[in-house]
Backbone as JSON Lines, residues from 0, in Angstrom:
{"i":0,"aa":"X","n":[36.77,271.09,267.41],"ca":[37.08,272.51,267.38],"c":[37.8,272.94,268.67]}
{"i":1,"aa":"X","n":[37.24,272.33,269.63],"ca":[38.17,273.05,271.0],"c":[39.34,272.4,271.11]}
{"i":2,"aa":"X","n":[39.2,271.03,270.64],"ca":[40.86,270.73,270.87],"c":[42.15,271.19,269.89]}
{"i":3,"aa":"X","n":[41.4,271.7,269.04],"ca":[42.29,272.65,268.2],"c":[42.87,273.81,268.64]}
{"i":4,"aa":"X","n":[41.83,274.69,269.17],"ca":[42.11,275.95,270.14],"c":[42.69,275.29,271.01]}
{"i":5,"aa":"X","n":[42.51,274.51,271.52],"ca":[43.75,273.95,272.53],"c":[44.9,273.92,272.37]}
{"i":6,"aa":"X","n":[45.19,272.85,271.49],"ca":[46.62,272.49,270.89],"c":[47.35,273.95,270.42]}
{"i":7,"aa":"X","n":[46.11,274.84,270.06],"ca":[46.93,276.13,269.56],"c":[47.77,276.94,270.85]}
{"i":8,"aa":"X","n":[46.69,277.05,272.04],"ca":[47.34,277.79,272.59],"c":[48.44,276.85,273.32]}
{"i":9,"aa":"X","n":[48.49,275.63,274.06],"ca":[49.4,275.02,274.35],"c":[51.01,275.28,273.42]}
{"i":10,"aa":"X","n":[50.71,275.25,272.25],"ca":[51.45,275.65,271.58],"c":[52.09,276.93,271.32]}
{"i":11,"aa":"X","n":[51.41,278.14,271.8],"ca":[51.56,279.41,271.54],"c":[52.21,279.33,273.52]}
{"i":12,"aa":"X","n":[52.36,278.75,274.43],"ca":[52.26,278.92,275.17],"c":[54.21,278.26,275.38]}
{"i":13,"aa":"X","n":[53.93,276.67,274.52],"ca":[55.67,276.13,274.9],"c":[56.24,277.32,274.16]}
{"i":14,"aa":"X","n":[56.28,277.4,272.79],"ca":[56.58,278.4,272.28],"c":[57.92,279.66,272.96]}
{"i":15,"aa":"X","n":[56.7,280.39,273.72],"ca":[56.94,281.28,274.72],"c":[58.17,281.06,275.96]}
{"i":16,"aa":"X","n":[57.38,280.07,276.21],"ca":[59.44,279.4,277.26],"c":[60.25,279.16,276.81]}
{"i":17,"aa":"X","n":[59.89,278.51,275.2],"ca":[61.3,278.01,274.73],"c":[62.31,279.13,274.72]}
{"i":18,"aa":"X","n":[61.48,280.49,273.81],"ca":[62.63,281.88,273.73],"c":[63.0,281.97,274.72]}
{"i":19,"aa":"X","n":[62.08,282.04,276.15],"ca":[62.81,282.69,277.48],"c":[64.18,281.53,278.17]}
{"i":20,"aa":"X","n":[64.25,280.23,277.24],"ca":[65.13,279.68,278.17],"c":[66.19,279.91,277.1]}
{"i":21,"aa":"X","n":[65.88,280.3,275.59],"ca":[67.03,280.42,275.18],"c":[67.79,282.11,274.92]}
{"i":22,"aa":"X","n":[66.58,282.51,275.09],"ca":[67.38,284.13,275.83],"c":[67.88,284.17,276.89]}
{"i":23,"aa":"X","n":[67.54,283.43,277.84],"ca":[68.74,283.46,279.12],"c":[69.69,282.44,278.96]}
{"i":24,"aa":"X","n":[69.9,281.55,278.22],"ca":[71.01,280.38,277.7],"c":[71.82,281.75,277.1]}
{"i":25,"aa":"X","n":[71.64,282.02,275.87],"ca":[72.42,282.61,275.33],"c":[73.24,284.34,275.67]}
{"i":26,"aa":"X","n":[72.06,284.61,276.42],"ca":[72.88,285.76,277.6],"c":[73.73,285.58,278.79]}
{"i":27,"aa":"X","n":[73.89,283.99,278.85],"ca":[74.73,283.51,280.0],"c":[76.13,283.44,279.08]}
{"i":28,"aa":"X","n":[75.94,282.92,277.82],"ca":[77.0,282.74,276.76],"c":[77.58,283.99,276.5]}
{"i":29,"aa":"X","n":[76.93,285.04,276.13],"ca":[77.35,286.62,275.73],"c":[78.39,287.16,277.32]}
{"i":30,"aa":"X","n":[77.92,286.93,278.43],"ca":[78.18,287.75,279.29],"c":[79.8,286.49,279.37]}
{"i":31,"aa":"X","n":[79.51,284.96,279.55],"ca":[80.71,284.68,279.28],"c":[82.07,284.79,278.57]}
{"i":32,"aa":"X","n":[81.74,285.11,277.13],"ca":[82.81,285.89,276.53],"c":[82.72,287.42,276.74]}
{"i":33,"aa":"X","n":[82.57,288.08,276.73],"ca":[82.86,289.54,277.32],"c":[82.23,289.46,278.38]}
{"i":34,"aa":"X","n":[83.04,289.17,279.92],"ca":[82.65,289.54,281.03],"c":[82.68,290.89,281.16]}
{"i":35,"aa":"X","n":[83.19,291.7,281.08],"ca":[83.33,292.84,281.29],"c":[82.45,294.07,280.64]}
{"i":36,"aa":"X","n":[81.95,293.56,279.67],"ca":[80.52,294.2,278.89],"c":[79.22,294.76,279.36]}
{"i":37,"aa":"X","n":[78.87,295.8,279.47],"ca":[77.56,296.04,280.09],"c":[76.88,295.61,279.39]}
{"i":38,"aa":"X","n":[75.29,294.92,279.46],"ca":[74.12,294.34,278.42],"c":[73.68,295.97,278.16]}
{"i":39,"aa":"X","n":[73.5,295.81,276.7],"ca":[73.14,296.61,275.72],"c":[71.92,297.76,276.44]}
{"i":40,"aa":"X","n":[70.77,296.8,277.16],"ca":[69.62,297.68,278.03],"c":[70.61,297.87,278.96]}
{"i":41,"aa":"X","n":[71.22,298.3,279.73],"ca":[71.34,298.68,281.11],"c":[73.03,299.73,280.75]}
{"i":42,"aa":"X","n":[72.22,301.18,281.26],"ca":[73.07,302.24,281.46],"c":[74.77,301.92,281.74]}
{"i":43,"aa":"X","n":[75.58,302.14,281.02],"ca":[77.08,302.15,282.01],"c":[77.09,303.43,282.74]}
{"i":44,"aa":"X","n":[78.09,303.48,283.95],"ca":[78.31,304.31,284.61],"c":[78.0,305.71,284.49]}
{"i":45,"aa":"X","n":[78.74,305.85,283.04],"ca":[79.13,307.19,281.98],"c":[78.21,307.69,281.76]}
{"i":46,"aa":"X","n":[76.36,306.88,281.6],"ca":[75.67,307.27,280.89],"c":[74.4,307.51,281.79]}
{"i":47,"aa":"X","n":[74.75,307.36,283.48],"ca":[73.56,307.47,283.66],"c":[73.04,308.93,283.91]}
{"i":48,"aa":"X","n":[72.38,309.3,284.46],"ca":[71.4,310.63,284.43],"c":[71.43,310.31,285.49]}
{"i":49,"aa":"X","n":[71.87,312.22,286.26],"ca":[72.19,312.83,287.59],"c":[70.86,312.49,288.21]}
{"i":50,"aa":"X","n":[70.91,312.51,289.88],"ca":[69.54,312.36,290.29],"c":[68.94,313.29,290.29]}
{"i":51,"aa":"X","n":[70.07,315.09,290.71],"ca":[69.86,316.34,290.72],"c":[70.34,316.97,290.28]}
{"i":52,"aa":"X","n":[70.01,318.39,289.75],"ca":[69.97,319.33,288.99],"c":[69.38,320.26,288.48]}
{"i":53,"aa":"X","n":[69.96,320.88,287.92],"ca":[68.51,322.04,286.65],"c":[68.19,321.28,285.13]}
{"i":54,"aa":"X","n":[67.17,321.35,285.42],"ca":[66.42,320.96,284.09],"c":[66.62,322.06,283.29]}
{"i":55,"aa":"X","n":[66.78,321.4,281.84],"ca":[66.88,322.29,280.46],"c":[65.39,321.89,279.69]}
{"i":56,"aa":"X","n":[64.88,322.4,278.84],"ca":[63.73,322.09,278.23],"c":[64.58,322.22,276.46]}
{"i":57,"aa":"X","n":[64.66,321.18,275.76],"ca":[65.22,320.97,274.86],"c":[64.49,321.58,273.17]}
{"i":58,"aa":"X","n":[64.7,322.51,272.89],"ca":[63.78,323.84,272.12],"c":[63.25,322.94,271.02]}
{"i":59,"aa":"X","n":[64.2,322.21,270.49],"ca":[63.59,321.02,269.21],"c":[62.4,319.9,269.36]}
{"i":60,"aa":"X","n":[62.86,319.34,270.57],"ca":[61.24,318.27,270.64],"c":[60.35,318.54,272.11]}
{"i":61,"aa":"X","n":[60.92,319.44,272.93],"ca":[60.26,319.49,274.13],"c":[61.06,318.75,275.25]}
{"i":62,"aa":"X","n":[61.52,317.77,274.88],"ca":[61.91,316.81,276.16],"c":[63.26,317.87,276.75]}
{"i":63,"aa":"X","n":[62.36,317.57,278.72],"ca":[63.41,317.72,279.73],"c":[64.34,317.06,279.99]}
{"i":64,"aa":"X","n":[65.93,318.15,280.22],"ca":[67.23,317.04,280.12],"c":[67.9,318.03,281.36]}
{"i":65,"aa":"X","n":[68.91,316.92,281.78],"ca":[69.91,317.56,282.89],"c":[70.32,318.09,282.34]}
{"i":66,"aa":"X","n":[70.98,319.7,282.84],"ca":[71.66,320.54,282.02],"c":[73.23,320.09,282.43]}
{"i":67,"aa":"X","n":[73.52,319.0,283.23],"ca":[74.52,318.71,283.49],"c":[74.94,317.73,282.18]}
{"i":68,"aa":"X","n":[74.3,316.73,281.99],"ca":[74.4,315.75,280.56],"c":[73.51,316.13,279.36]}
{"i":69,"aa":"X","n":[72.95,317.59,278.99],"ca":[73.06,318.0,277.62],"c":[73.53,318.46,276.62]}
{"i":70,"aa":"X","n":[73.72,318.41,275.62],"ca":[74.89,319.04,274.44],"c":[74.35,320.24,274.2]}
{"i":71,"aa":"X","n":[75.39,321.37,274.79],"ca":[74.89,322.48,274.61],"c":[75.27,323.13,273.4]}
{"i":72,"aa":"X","n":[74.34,324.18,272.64],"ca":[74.75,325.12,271.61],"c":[74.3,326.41,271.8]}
{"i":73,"aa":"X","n":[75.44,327.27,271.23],"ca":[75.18,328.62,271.48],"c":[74.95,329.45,270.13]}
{"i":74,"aa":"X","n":[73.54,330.1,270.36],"ca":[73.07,330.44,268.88],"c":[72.75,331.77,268.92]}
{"i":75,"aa":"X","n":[73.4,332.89,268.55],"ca":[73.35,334.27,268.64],"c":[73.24,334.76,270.09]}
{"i":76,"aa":"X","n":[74.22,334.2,270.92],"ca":[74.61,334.32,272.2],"c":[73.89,333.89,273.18]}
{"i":77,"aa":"X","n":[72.64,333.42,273.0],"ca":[72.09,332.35,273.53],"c":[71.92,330.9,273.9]}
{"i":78,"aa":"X","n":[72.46,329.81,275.06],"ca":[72.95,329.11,274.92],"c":[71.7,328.0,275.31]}
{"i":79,"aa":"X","n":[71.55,327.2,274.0],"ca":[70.42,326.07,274.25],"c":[70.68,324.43,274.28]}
{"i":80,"aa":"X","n":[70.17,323.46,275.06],"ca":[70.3,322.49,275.33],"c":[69.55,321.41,275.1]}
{"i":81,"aa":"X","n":[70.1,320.09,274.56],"ca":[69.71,319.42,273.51],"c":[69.59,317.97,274.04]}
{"i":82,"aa":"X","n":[68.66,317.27,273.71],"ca":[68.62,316.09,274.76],"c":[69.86,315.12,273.62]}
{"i":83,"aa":"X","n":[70.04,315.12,272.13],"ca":[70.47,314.27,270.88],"c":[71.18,315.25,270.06]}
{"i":84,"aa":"X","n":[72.25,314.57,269.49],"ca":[72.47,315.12,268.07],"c":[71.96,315.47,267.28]}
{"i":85,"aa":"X","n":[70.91,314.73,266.95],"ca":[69.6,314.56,265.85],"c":[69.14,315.76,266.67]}
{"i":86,"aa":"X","n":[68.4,316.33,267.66],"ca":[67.74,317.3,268.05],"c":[68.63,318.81,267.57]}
{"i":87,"aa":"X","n":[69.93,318.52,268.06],"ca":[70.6,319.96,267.69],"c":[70.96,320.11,266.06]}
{"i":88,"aa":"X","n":[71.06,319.35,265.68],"ca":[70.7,319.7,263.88],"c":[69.88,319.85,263.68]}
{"i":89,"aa":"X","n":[68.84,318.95,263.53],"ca":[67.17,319.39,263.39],"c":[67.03,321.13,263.76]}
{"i":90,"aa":"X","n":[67.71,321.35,264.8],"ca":[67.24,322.83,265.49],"c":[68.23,324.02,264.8]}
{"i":91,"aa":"X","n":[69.57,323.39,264.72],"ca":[70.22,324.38,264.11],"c":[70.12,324.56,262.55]}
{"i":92,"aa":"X","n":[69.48,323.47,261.71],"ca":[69.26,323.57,260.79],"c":[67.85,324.4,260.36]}
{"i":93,"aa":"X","n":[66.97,324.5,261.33],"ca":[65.92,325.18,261.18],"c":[65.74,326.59,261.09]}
{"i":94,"aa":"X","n":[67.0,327.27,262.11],"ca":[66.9,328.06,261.79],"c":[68.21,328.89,260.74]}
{"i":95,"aa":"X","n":[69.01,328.16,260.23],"ca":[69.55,328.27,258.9],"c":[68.82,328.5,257.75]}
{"i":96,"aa":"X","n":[67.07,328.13,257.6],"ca":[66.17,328.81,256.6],"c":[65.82,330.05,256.86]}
């Protein structure tokens, strides 16, 4: 019985390195053909978030956003700020009922 639980986790254990050597094999391959590519996790330039600013409080889900990088809408002359697309439909559609 224990050398079973053994062999299991030994096994659950190569397992585990094998992905990590072939996720970094094959992210050495990706970044080789498009050098110039940012990896998918990590912000480009364009996208990162100011260090400072005024915070907006986003009326659809709550979440705080730079009012410098939010999509703003203006809704009976009131102008509100949206962390998503999905948030400002959701919001402008809500109050269209």
């Amino acid at each position: 019985m224990f050398r079973a639980i053994f062999e299991l986790l030994v096994t659950i254990v190569v397992i585990f390195f094998l992905r990590a050597v072939m996720r970094t094999i094959f992210q050495g391959f990706g970044e080789m053909m498009h050098p110039g590519a940012h990896p998918p996790n990590q912000p480009s330039v364009t996208q990162q978030v100011p260090l400072t600013g005024e915070l907006k409080k986003d009326p659809s889900c709550g979440t705080y956003i730079s009012a410098a990088t939010s999509l703003k809408e203006t809704v009976g002359g009131e102008t509100f700020h949206f962390c998503s697309k999905e948030c400002r439909d959701k919001y402008v559609a809500s109050l269209a009922r």
